[in-house]
C-alpha atoms as one frame of an Amber mdcrd trajectory, in Angstrom:
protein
 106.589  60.367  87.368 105.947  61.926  91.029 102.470  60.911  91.820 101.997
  63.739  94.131 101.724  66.089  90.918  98.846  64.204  89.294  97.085  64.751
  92.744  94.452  67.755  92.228  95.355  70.096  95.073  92.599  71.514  96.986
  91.445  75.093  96.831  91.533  77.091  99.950  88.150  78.853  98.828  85.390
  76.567 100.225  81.730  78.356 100.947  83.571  78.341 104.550  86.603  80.514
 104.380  85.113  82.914 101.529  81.882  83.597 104.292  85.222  83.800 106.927
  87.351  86.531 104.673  84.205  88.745 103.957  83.798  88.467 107.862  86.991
  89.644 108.345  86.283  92.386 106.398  83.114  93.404 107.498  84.777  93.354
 111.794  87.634  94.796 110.573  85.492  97.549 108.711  82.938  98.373 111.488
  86.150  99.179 113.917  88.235 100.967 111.780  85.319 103.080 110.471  84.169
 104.517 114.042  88.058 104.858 115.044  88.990 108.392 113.486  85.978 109.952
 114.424  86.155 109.081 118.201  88.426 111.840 119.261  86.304 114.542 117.616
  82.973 113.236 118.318  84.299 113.100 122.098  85.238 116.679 122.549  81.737
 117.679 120.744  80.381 115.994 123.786  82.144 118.492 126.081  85.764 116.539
 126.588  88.971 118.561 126.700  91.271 117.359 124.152  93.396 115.478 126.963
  90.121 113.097 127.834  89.378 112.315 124.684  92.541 111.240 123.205  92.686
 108.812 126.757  89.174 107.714 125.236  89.997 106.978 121.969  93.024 105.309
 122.981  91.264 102.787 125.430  90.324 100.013 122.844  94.095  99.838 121.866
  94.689  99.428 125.538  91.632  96.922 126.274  92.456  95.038 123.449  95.913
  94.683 124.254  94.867  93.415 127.825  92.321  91.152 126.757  94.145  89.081
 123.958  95.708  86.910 126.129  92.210  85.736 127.574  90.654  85.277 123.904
  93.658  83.144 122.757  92.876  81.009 125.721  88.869  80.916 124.621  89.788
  80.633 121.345  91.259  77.216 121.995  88.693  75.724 124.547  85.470  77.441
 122.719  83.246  77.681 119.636  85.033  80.169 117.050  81.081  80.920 115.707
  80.235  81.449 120.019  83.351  83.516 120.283  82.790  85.577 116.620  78.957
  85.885 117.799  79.940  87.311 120.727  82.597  89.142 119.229  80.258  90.665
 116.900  77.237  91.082 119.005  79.713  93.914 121.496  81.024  95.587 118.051
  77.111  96.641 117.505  76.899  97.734 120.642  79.302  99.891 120.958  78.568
 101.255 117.547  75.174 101.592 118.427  76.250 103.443 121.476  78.351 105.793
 120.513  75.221 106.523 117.953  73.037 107.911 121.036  75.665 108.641 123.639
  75.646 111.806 125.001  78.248 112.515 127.378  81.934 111.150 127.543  81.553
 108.550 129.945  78.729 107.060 127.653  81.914 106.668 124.908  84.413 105.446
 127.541  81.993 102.636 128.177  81.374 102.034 124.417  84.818 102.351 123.980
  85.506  99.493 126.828  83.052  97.128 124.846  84.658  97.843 121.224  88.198
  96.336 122.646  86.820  93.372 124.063  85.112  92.567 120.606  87.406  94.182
 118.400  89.993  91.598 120.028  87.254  88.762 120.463  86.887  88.782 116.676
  90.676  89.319 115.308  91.406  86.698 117.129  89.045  84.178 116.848  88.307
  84.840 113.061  92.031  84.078 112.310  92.392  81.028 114.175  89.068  79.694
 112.716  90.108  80.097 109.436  93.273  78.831 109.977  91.613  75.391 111.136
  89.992  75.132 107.130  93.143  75.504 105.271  95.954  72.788 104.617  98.763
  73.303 106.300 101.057  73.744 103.250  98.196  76.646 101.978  98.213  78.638
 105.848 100.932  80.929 104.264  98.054  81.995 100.628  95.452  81.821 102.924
  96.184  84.375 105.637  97.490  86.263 102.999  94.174  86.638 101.518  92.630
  87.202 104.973  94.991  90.138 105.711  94.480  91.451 102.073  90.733  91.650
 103.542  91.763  92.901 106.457  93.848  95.813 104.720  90.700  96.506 102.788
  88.621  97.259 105.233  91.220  99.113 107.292  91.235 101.158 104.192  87.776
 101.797 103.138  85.786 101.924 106.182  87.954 105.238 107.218  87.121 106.969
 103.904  83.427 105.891 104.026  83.150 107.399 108.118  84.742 110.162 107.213
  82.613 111.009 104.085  79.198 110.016 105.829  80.508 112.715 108.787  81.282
 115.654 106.227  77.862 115.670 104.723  75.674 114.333 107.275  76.927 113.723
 110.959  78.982 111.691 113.148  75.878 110.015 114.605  74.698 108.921 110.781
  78.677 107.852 110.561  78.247 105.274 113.587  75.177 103.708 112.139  76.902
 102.991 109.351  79.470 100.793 111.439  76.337  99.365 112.830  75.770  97.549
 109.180  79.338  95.911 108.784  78.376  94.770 112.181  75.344  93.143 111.603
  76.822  91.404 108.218  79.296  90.054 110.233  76.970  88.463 112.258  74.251
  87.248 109.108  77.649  85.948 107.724  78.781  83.473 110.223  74.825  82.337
 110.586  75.989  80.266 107.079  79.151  78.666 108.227  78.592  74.952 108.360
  81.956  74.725 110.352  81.918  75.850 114.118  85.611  75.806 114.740  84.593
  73.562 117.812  88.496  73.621 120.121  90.099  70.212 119.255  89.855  67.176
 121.530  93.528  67.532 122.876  93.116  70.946 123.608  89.965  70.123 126.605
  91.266  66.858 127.667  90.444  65.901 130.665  88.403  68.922 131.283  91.645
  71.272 132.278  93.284  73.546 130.306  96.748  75.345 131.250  96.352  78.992
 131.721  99.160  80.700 129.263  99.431  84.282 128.522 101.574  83.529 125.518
 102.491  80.856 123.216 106.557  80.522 123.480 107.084  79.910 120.199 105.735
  83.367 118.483 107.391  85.531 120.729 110.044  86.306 118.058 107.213  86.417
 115.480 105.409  88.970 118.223 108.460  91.209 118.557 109.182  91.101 114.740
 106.224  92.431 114.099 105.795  95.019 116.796 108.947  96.489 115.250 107.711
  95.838 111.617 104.431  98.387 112.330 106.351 101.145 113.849 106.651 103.035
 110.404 103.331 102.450 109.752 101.771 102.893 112.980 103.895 106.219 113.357
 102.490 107.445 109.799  98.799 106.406 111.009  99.571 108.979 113.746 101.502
 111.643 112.517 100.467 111.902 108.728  97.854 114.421 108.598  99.617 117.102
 110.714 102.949 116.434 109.071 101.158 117.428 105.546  99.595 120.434 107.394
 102.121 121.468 108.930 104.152 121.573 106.054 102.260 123.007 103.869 102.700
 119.912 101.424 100.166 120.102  98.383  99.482 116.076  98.222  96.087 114.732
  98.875  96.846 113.307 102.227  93.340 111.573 102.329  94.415 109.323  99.395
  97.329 107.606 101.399  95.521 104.669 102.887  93.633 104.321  99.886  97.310
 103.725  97.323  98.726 101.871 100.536  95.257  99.430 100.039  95.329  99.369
  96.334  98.821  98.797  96.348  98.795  95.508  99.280  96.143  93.914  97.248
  97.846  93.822  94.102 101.121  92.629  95.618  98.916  90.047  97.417  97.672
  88.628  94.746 101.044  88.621  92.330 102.784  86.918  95.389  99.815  84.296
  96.153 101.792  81.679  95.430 105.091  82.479  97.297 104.124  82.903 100.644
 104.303  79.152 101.210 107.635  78.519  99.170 109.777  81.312  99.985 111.809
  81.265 103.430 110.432  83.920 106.550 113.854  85.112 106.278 113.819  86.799
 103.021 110.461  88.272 103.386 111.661  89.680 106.662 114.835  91.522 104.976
 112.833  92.602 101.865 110.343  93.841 104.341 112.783  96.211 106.567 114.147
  97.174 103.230 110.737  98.141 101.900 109.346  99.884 104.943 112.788 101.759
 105.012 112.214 102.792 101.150 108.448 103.856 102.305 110.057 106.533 104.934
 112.580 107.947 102.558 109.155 108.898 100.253 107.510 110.568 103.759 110.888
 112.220 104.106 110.223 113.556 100.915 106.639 113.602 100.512 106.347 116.676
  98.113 103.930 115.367  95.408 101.874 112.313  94.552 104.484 110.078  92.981
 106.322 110.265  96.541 103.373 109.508  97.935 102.717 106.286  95.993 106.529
 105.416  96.725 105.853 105.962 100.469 102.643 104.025 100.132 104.713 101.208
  98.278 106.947 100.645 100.856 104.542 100.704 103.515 102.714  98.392 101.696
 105.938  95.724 100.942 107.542  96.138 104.695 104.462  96.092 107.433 101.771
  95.566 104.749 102.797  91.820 103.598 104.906  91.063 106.559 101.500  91.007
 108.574 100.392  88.097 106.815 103.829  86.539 106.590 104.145  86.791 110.277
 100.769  85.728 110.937 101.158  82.435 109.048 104.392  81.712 110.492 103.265
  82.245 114.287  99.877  79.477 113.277 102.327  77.099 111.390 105.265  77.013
 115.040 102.562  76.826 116.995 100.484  73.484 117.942  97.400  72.837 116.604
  95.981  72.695 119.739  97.200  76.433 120.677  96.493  78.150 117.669  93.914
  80.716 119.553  96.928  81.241 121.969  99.341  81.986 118.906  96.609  84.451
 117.281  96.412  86.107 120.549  99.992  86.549 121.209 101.204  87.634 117.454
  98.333  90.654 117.838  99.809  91.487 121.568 102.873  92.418 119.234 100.746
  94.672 117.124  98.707  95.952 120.033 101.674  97.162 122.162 103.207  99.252
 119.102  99.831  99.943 117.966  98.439 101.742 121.592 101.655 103.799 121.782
 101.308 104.889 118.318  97.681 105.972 119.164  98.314 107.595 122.341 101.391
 109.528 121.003 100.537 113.447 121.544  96.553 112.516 121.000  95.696 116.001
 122.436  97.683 117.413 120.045  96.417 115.272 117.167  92.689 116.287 117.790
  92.558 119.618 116.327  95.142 119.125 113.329  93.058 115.821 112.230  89.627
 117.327 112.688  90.369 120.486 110.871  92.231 118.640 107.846  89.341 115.549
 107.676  86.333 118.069 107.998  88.343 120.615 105.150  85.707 120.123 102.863
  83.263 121.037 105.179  84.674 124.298 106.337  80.752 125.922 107.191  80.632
 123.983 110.681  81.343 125.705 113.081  82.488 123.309 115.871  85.929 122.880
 114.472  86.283 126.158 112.295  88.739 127.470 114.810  90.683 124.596 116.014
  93.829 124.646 113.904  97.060 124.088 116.457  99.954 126.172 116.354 101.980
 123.345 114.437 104.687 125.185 115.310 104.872 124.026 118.649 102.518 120.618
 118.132 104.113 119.120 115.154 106.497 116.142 115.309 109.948 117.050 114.102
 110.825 114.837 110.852 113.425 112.999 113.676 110.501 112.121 115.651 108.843
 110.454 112.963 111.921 108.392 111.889 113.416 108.277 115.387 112.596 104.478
 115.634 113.297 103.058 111.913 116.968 102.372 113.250 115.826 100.761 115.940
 113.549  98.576 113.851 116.310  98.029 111.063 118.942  97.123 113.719 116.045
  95.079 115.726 114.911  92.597 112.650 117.998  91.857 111.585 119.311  90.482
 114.910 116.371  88.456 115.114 116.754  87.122 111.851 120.724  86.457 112.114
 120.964  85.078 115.898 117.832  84.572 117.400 114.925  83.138 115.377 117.072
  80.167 113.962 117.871  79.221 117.791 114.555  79.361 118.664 112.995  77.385
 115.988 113.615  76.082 112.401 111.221  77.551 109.520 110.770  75.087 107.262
 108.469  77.451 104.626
C-alpha cells in the first residue's frame, strides 16, 4: 500500500489565503471599476478626446514601468507593508478622481492608481503563493485568478450602473469601498509574507529587472491576451458600428460566468496536466472565441465568443501564472510575479491606447444608452465609418499569436527549462 495516499493532504483554504483571494478581489475590483469611466469623466472636465485617452492610458503605462521595482520589493519586503501600501494609493486615487476638477488633478490620480494597482497584483500573488504547497501552486492561483476574473467582471458593470443613475463622482466612491476592504482584510492575516532569509542575506540584494526563467512564460502570455485585450478595446464600437442586436454589455459578464465554472470543473488538473497542452488547447480556444466575434450576430455567438475567450487567455492566466512561481526560486518569486505581469502590461497598454480618441465617444454613447436625457454625451456618436476597426484589424494579430505559441511550445520552452507539472 503507498503510504503517501493514507496521508490527509492539506487544503489550500486556510483563514490566510481565503482573507488573500477576497483581497484580490476587492484590488482587482476597485481598479477595474474606475477604469471605463476615466476617459469620459476626463473630457467632462474640459479634455479633448486626444488628452484623455493619454490619461486613461497612463496606469497601463506606470504599471508597466513600475513592476520591475515591486518584484524587487516584493522579495526584500513585508507582502502586508507592500499590500498596505498598495492599497492605501488605490484609495487615493479613487478618492481623487471623486473631487478632482480639472485634468491634471486625474493625470496625478491616474499616476498613483499604477503604482498601487501594480504594488498590489504583484505582491498579493506572490504572498499567496508563499501559503500554498508547492504541488497545490497550480489550484491555488487558479482560484486567485478566478477572483481576479470576478472582479474584472463585476466592478465594470457596478461603475457603470452607479454612473447611469447617479454620477461618475458617486461611481468613484464606490471604488473607494473595495479599497478600504482590501485594506480591513489584510488587518486579519496572521501571515506577513516577511522576504525569506536567503533572499536579504548579507544585507544586499541583486538589482534584476526580470527573472530569466519566465521570460517564455512572459511572452506566452503577452501573445495569449491579444484576443482578449483587442476585444476589451474594440467591442463596443464593433457592435455599434455594425448595427449588431446582441447585448454587448453582457460580454464580460458570460466571459466571468463562464471562467469560473471552468475553474472550478478543472480544479484539480492544473497541477497534473502538462503546460504544454493547456497552452495548445488555449490558442485553440481563443482562436474558436474570434471566429464567434467574426460572427457575432446573436447571443449564442456571443456565449461561443465568450467561451473561447474564457478557455484561451481566461485559464491560461492562471496556468501561466503558476508555472512562472513554480521555475522560479523561492527566493525570487516577487521578481517572477513582476515579470509574468510585464507580459500582460506591454499587450495590455497597447491594447488600451489603440485609437483611444476614437474609442471615447463610441463607448460613452453605447455605456450611457440607457441614459439618453444627459446631455453631455447626447451628441457624441463618431462617424464609425471612418473610426471603426476593420474586422482585419481586430484579427490582424491572432496569426501572429497562433504561429507565436506554438514555436514556443515546440523549440523554445523545452530548451529553456523542463516542466515537470
Amino acid at each position: 500500500m503507498n503510504s503517501h495516499s493514507d496521508q490527509p493532504q492539506p487544503s489550500i483554504f486556510t483563514r490566510n489565503t481565503i482573507l488573500i483571494l477576497f483581497g484580490a478581489f476587492s484590488y482587482q475590483a476597485a481598479s477595474m471599476l474606475m477604469n471605463p469611466l476615466i476617459v469620459g469623466f476626463t473630457h467632462s472636465l474640459g479634455a479633448s478626446a486626444v488628452l484623455a485617452g493619454m490619461i486613461a492610458a497612463m496606469m497601463n503605462f506606470v504599471s508597466l514601468l513600475f513592476r520591475p521595482f515591486a518584484g524587487q520589493l516584493t522579495d526584500t519586503v513585508s507582502k502586508y507593508k507592500l499590500a498596505f501600501i498598495g492599497g492605501g494609493l488605490l484609495l487615493l486615487a479613487s478618492v481623487g478622481y471623486a473631487v478632482a476638477i480639472a485634468p491634471w488633478m486625474i493625470a496625478l490620480f491616474r499616476i498613483a492608481n499604477g503604482i498601487g494597482f501594480a504594488l498590489c497584483s504583484v505582491c498579493m500573488a506572490t504572498w499567496l503563493s508563499g501559503m500554498l504547497p508547492r504541488n497545490k501552486v497550480g489550484m491555488g492561483m487558479g482560484y486567485y485568478g478566478m477572483m481576479n476574473a470576478l472582479g474584472m467582471a463585476i466592478a465594470p458593470a457596478l461603475g457603470i450602473f452607479v454612473y447611469s443613475h447617479f454620477s461618475y463622482r458617486i461611481a468613484f466612491l464606490c471604488a473607494t469601498v473595495f479599497s478600504a476592504i482590501l485594506l480591513i482584510l489584510i488587518q486579519f492575516v496572521l501571515d506577513r509574507g516577511l522576504p525569506l532569509q536567503t533572499a536579504v542575506q548579507g544585507g544586499k540584494h541583486k538589482l534584476r529587472i526580470v527573472q530569466p526563467k519566465v521570460i517564455p512564460v512572459a511572452i506566452i502570455i503577452m501573445l495569449l491576451s491579444i484576443p482578449y485585450f483587442a476585444t476589451q478595446s474594440y467591442i463596443v464600437e464593433y457592435v455599434a458600428a455594425r448595427h449588431l442586436h446582441v447585448a454587448v454589455g453582457s460580454f464580460f459578464i458570460i466571459y466571468a460566468v463562464i471562467l469560473l465554472v471552468m475553474r472550478i470543473v478543472l480544479k484539480d488538473y492544473f497541477d497534473r496536466v502538462p503546460f504544454k497542452w493547456f497552452l495548445l488547447a488555449g490558442t485553440i480556444c481563443d482562436l474558436i472565441g474570434m471566429v464567434g466575434l467574426m460572427n457575432l450576430y446573436n447571443i449564442w455567438m456571443m456565449i461561443l465568443a465568450a467561451a473561447g475567450l474564457a478557455g484561451g487567455y481566461g485559464l491560461m492566466y492562471s496556468v501561466c501564472q503558476s508555472t512562472a512561481l513554480l521555475v522560479a526560486p523561492m527566493e525570487e518569486q516577487g521578481l517572477a510575479n513582476s515579470t509574468f505581469y510585464i507580459g500582460m502590461d506591454t499587450d495590455g497598454a497597447r491594447a488600451n491606447h489603440w485609437r483611444l480618441p476614437v474609442r471615447l465617444p463610441a463607448v460613452q454613447h453605447v455605456l450611457s444608452g440607457a441614459d439618453a436625457g444627459r446631455a453631455d454625451y447626447g451628441d457624441c456618436v463618431p462617424d464609425f465609418s471612418q473610426a471603426t476597426p476593420s474586422l482585419s484589424d481586430i484579427c490582424k494579430d491572432v496569426p501572429v499569436q497562433f504561429a507565436g505559441t506554438s514555436f514556443f511550445v515546440v523549440k523554445i520552452l523545452p530548451d529553456w527549462y523542463t516542466l515537470q507539472m
